[in-house]
C-alpha positions as CSV (number, residue, x, y, z in Angstrom):
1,X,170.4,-93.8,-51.3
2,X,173.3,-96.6,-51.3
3,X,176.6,-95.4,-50.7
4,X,178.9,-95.7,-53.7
5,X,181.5,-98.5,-53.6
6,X,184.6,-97.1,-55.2
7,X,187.4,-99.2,-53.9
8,X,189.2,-102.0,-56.8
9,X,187.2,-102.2,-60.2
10,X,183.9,-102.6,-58.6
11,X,181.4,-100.8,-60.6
12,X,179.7,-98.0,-58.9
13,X,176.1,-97.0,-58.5
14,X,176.7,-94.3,-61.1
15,X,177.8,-97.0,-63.4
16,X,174.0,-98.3,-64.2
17,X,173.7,-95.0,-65.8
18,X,176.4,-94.5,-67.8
19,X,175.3,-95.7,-70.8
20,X,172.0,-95.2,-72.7
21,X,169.7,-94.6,-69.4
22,X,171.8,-91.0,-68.7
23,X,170.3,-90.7,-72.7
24,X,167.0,-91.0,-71.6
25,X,167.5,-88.8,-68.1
26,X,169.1,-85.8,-70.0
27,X,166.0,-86.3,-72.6
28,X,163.2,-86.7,-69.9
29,X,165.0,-83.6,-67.8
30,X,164.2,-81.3,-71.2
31,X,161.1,-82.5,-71.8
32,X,159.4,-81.6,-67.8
33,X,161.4,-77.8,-69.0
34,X,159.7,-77.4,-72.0
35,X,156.1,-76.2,-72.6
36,X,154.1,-77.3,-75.5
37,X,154.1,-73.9,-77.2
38,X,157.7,-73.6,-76.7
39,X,158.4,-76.6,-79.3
40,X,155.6,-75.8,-81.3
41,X,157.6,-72.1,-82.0
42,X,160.7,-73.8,-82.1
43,X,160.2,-76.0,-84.7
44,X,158.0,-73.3,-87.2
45,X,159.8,-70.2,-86.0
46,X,160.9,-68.5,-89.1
47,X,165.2,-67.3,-89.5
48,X,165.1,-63.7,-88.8
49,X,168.0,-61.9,-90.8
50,X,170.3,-60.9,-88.1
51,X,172.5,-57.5,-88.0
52,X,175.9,-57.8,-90.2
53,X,178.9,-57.5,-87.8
54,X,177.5,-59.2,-84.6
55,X,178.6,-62.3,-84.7
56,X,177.1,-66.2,-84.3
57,X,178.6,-66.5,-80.8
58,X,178.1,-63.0,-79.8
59,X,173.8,-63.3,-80.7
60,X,174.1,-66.6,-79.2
61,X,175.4,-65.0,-75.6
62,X,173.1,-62.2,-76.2
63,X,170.2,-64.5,-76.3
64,X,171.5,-66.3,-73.4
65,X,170.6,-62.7,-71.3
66,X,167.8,-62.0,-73.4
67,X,164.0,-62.6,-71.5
68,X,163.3,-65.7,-73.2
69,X,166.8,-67.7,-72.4
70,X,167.5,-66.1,-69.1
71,X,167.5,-67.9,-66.2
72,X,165.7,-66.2,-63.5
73,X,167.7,-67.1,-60.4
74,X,166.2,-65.7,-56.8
75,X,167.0,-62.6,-54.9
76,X,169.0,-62.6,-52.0
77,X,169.5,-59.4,-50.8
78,X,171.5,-57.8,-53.3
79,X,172.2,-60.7,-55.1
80,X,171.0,-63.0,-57.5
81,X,171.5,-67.0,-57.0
82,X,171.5,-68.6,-60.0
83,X,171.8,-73.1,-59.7
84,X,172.0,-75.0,-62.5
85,X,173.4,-79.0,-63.7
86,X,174.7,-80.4,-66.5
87,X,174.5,-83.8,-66.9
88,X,176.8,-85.3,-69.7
89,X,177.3,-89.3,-71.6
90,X,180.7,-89.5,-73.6
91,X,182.4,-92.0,-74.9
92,X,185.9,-92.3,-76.2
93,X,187.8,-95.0,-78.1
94,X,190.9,-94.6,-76.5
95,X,190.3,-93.4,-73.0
96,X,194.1,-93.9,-72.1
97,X,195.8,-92.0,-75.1
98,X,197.9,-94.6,-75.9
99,X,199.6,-95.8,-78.9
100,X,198.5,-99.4,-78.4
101,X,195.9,-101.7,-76.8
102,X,193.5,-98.4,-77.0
103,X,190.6,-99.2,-73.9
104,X,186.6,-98.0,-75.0
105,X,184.6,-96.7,-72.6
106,X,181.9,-94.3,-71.9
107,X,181.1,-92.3,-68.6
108,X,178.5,-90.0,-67.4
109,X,179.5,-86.2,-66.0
110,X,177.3,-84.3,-63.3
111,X,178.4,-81.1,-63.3
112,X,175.9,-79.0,-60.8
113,X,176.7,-75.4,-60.3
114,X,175.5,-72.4,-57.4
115,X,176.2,-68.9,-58.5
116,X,176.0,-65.8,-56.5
117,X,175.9,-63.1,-58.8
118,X,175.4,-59.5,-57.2
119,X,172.8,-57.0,-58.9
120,X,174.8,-53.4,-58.2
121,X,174.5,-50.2,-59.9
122,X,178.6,-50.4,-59.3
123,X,181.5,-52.6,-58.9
124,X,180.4,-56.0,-58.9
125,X,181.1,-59.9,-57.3
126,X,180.3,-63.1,-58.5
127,X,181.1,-66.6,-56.8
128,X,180.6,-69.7,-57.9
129,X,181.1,-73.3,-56.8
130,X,181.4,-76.0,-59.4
131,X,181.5,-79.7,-58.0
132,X,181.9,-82.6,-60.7
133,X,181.3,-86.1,-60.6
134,X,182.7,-88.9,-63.2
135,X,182.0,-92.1,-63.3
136,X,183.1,-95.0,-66.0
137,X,181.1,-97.8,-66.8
138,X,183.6,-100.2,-66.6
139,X,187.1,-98.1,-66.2
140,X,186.1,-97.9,-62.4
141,X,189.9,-96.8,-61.3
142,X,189.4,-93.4,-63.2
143,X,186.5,-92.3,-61.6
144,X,187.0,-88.6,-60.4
145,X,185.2,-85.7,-57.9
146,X,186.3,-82.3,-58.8
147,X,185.8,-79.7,-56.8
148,X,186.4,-75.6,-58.2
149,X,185.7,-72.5,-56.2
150,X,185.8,-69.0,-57.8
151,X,185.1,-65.4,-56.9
152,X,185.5,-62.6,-59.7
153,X,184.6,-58.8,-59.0
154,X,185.6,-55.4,-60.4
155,X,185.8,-51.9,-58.6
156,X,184.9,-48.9,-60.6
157,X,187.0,-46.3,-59.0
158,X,186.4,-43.6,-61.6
159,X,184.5,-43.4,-65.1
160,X,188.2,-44.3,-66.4
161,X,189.8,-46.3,-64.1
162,X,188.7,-49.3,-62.4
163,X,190.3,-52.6,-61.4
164,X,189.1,-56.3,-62.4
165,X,190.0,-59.1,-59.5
166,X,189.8,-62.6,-59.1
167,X,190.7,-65.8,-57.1
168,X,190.0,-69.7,-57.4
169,X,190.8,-72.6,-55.9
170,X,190.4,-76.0,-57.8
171,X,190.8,-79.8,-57.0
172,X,191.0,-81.3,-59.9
173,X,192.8,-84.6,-62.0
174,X,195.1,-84.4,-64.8
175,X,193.8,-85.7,-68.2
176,X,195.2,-88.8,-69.2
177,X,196.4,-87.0,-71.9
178,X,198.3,-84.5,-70.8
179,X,201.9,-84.6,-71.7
180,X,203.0,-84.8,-68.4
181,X,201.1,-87.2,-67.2
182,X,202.2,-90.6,-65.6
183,X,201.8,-93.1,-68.0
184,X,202.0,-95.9,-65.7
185,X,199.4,-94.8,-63.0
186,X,196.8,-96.9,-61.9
187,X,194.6,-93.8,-61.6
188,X,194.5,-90.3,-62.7
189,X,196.6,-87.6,-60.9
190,X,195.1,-85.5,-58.6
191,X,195.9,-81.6,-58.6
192,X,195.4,-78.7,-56.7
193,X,195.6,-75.4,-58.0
194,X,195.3,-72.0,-56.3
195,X,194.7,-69.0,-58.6
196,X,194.6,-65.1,-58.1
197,X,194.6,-62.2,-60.5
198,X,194.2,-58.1,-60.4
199,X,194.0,-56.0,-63.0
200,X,194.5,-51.8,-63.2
201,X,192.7,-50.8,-66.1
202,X,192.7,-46.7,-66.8
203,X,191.3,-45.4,-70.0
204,X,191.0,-41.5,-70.1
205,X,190.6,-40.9,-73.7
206,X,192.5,-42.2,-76.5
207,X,195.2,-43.6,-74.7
208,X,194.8,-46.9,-71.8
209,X,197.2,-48.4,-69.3
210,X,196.7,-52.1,-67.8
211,X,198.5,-53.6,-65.2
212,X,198.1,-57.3,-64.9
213,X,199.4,-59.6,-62.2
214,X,198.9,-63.0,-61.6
215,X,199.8,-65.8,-59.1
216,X,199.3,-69.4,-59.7
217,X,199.9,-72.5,-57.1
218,X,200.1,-75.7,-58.9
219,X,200.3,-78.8,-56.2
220,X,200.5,-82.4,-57.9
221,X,199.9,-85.7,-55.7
222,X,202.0,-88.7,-55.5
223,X,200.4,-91.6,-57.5
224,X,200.3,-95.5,-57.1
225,X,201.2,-97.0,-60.8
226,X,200.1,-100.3,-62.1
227,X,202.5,-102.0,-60.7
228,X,201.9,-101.2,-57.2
229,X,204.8,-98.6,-57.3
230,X,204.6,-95.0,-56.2
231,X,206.2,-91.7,-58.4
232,X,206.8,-89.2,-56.7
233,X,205.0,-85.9,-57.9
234,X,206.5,-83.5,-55.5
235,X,209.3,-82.3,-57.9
236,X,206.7,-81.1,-59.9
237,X,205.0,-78.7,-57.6
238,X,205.4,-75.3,-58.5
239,X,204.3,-71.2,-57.7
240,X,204.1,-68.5,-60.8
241,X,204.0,-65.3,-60.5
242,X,203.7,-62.8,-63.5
243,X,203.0,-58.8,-63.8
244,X,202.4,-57.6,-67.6
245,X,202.3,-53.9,-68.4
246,X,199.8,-52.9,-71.6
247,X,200.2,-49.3,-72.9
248,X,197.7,-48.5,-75.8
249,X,196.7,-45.8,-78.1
250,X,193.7,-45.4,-80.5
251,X,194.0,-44.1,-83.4
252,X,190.8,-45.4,-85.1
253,X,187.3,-45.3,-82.9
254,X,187.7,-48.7,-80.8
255,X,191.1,-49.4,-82.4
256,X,194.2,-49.5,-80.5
257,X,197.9,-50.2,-81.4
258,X,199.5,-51.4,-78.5
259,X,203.0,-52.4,-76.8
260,X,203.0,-55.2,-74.0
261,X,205.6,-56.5,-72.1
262,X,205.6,-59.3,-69.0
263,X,207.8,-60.5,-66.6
264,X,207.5,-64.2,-65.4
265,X,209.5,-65.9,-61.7
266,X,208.3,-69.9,-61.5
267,X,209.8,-71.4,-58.1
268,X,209.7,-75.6,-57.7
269,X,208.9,-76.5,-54.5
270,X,211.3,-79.2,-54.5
271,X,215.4,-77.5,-55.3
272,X,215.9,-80.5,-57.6
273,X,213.3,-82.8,-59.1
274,X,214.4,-87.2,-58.4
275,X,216.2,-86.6,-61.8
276,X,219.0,-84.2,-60.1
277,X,217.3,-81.1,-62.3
278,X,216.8,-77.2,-60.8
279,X,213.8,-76.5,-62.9
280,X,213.5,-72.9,-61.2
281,X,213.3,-70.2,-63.9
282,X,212.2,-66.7,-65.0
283,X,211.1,-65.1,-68.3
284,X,210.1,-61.9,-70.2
285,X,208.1,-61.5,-73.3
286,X,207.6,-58.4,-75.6
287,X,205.0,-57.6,-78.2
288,X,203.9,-54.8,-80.3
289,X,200.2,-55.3,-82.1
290,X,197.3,-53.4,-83.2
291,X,193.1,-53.7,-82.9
292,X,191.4,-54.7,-86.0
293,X,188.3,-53.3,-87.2
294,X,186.8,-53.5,-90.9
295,X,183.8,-51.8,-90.7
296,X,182.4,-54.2,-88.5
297,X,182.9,-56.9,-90.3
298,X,186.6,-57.7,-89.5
299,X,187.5,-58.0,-86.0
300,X,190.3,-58.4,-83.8
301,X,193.9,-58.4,-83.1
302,X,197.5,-59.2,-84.4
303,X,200.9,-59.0,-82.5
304,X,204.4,-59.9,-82.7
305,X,207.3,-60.0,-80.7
306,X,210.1,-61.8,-78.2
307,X,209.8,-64.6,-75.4
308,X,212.4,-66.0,-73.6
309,X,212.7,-68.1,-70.6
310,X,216.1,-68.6,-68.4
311,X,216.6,-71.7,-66.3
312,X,218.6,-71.9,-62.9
313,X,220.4,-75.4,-64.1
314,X,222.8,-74.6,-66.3
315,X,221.9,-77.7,-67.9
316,X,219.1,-76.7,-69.0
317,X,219.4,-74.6,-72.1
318,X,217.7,-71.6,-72.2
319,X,214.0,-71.1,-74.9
320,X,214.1,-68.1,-76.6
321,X,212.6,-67.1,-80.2
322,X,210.0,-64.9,-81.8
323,X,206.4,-64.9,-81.0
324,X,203.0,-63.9,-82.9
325,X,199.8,-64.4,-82.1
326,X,196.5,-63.0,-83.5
327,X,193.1,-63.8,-82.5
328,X,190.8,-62.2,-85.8
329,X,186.9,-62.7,-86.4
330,X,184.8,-62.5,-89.6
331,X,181.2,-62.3,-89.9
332,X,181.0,-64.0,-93.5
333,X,177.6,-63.6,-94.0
334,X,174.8,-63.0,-91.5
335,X,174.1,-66.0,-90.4
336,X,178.3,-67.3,-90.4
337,X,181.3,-66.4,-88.6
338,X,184.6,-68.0,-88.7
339,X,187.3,-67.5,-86.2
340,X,191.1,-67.6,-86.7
341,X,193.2,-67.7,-83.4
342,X,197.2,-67.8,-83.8
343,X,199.8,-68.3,-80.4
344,X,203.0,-68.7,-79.5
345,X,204.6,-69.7,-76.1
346,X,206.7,-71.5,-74.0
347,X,205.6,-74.5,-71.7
348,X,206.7,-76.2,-68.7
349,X,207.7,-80.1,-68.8
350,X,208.6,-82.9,-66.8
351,X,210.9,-84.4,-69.5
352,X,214.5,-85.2,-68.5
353,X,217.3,-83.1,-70.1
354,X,214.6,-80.4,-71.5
355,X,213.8,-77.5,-70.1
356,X,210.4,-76.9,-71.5
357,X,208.6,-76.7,-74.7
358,X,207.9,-73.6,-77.3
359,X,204.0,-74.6,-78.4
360,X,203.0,-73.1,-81.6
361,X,198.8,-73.6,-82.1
362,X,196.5,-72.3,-84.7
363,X,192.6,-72.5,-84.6
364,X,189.8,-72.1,-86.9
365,X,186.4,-72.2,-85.7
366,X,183.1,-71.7,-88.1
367,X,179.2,-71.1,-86.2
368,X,176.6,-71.2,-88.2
369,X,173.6,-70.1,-86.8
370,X,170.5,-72.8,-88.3
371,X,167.4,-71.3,-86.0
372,X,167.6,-68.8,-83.7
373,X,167.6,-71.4,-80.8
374,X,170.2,-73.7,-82.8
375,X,174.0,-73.4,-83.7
376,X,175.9,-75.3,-85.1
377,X,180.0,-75.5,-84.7
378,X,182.6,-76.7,-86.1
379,X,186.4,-76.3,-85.3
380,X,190.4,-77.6,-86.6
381,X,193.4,-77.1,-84.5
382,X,197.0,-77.5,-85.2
383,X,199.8,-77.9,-82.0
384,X,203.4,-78.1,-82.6
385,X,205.1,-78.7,-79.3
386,X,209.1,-78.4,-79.9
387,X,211.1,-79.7,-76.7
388,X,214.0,-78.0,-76.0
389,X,217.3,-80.0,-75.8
390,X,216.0,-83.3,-76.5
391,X,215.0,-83.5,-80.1
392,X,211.8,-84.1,-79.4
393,X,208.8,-83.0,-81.4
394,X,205.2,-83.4,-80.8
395,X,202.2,-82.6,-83.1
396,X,198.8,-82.3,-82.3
397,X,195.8,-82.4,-84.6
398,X,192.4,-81.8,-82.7
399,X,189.0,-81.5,-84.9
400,X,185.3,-81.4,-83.9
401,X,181.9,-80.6,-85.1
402,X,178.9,-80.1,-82.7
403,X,175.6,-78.4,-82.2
404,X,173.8,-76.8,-79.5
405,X,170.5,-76.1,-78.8
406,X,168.8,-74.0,-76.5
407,X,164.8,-74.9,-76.0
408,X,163.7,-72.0,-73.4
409,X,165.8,-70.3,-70.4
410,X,165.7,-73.6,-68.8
411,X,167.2,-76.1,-70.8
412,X,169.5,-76.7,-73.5
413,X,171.2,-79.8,-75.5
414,X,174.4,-80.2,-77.0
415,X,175.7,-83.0,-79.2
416,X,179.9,-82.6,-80.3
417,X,182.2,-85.2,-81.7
418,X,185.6,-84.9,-81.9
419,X,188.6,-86.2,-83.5
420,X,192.5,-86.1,-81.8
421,X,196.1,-87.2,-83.4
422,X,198.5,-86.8,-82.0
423,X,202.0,-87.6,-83.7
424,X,205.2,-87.8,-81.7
425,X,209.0,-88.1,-82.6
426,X,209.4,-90.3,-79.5
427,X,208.6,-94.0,-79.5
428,X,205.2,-95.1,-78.1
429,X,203.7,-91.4,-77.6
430,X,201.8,-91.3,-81.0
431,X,197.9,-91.8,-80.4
432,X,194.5,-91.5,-81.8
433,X,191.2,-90.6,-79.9
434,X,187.6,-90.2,-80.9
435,X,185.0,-88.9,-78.8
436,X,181.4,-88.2,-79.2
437,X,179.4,-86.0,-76.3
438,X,175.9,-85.3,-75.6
439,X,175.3,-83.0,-72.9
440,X,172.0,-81.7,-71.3
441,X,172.1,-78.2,-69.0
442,X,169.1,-77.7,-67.0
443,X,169.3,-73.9,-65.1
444,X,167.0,-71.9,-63.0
């Protein structure tokens, strides 16, 4: 094969397929995965009336592990490796985010995965590997590799005590529309990010105790802008740690009211960022909530409480305020189910003379289940992101529809569109994306 060219705005040898021939490859993959009878039983297979109070999403992951969707994989020793590739065409309207002079473009995504999942009566490991390729047809300076290592495992101590671990390691790119982004560069920037997490989880009877704690490693490369410039990104690099304490008690069967607090230390690397700030902080939040569970029907969670978050530079103020959150699922009728989720919390920012901002989101999600094999989805969410000490306010309107289909264990097709605003208090931050997706997954 002929290497790739990547350097200026040459157009790569992904390129030639980033338009309507990666249509016809995800189509043609599906069709050598697909027997005859398969689409014959697909298209004539009758709705069976499913149980009320499982959900869309839940039938549709209990398909996935059913013997007809299942991938297979192959045994290696006490494992089970499991490849697979997705293979994705978008296009956007606004690849840039910005208020004006919005640039079109559509790219292809190659997203091959090798799982290593074990097969033990006991405890358990999986790792994974997750490479990705992008490649624009004619926006050749953002074309990305990613690369994302994970492990995840759990040791089952006792019947009632056991403790969930995990640890990734990710090279990734910032989206161009993150908030903290760098308008001005020339090409996304690149991040590294190092995650770890245990959990103690001890359930006896009626009453549970979890202990969380997590470490996160955030590393952000300089970038060359436009202009031939370079911003500096080290001031930006940061470590997290956290520990969270969970005591619960049911008082209904598989119903809990709970208390939950957390305790929060982010170090910069840098002592001050290039604008003279100590961005060094630390933070606690406590909640109080309850289970929810209405005979079935009704699922979920509500909880309310305190956050607050301190800051080493005393000119930075410090963001404090109530929290609620709530994360609640209804099984409308058999073959619907909508999904409410409602947060609360405090991010980091790269804005001079704020300390952060408190990000309020809500989300509503409706599956409807048309086949067996075909769901469709469609969600509306709402971001208000308040930054502290600057007066500025940012809100977010993000709303998509979509479908997926799954045609035997082997392959499966999605098709989403979706719709971003985003309104901003500051000049020349307001924007408006559209994006439409079609995605293929073949798996083995």
């Amino acid at each position: 094969m002929k290497a790739c060219n990547l350097e200026g705005r040459k157009k790569s040898c992904w390129a030639g397929v980033s338009r309507s021939s990666c249509v016809v490859v995800i189509a043609a993959a599906g069709l050598l995965f697909i027997p005859s009878q398969d689409v014959k039983a697909a298209g004539s297979q009758a709705q069976v009336v499913p149980e009320r109070g499982v959900g869309v999403e839940q039938r549709q992951q209990q398909r996935k592990s059913s013997e007809d969707y299942k991938p297979i994989g192959a045994r290696v020793g006490s494992f089970i490796f499991l490849p697979s590739i997705n293979v994705e065409a978008e296009y956007s309207d606004n690849v840039f985010a910005t208020q004006d002079g919005a640039q079109s473009d559509t790219l292809t995504r190659i997203l091959p995965e090798i799982a290593l999942n074990s097969d033990w009566n006991r405890h358990k490991l999986n790792l994974a590997f997750k490479p990705e390729i992008v490649r624009y047809y004619r926006l050749s300076d953002d074309n990305v590799e990613n690369y994302d290592f994970t492990a995840d495992g759990r040791v089952d101590l006792l019947r009632a005590l056991k403790i969930d671990m995990s640890a990734g390691y990710k090279i990734g790119h910032e989206d161009r529309g993150n908030p903290n982004a760098v308008t001005s560069a020339k090409s996304p920037t690149k991040t590294k990010t190092t995650d770890a997490h245990i959990e103690l989880n001890y359930k006896p009877n009626w009453v549970s105790l979890d202990i969380d704690g997590d470490f996160t490693k955030n590393d952000f490369n300089d970038v060359t802008n436009k202009n031939g410039t370079i911003t500096n990104n080290d001031d930006r690099d940061r470590d997290k740690k956290e520990i969270a304490v969970r005591l619960g008690r049911e008082y209904l069967p598989n119903t809990e009211m709970f208390v939950k607090a957390s305790y929060n230390v982010i170090n910069y690397k840098d002592a001050v960022t290039d604008s003279g700030e100590n961005r060094d902080s630390d933070g606690y939040s406590v909640v109080v909530g309850t289970g929810l569970d209405f005979t079935g029907v009704v699922t979920g969670n509500v909880f309310g409480g305190y956050i607050s978050q301190s800051y080493a530079d005393a000119n930075l103020e410090k963001i404090a305020g109530p929290t609620a959150g709530a994360s609640i699922n209804w099984d409308a009728t058999p073959l619907m189910s909508i999904n409410g989720i409602v947060s609360r919390t405090i991010q980091e920012t790269t804005t001079t003379g704020s300390p952060g901002f408190m990000s309020s989101f809500v989300s509503l999600t409706v599956d409807y289940e048309i086949l067996r094999p075909l769901t469709a989805t469609a969600n509306i969410r709402g971001t208000v992101q308040k930054y502290e000490g600057v007066g500025r306010t940012d809100k977010v309107l993000d709303a998509s529809i979509g479908g997926k289909y799954l045609f035997n264990r082997n392959f499966s097709l999605n098709l989403n569109y979706a719709f971003k605003r985003k309104l901003s208090s500051s000049a020349g931050l307001s924007n408006t994306q559209n994006t439409v997706l079609l995605a293929g997954r073949v798996q083995f």
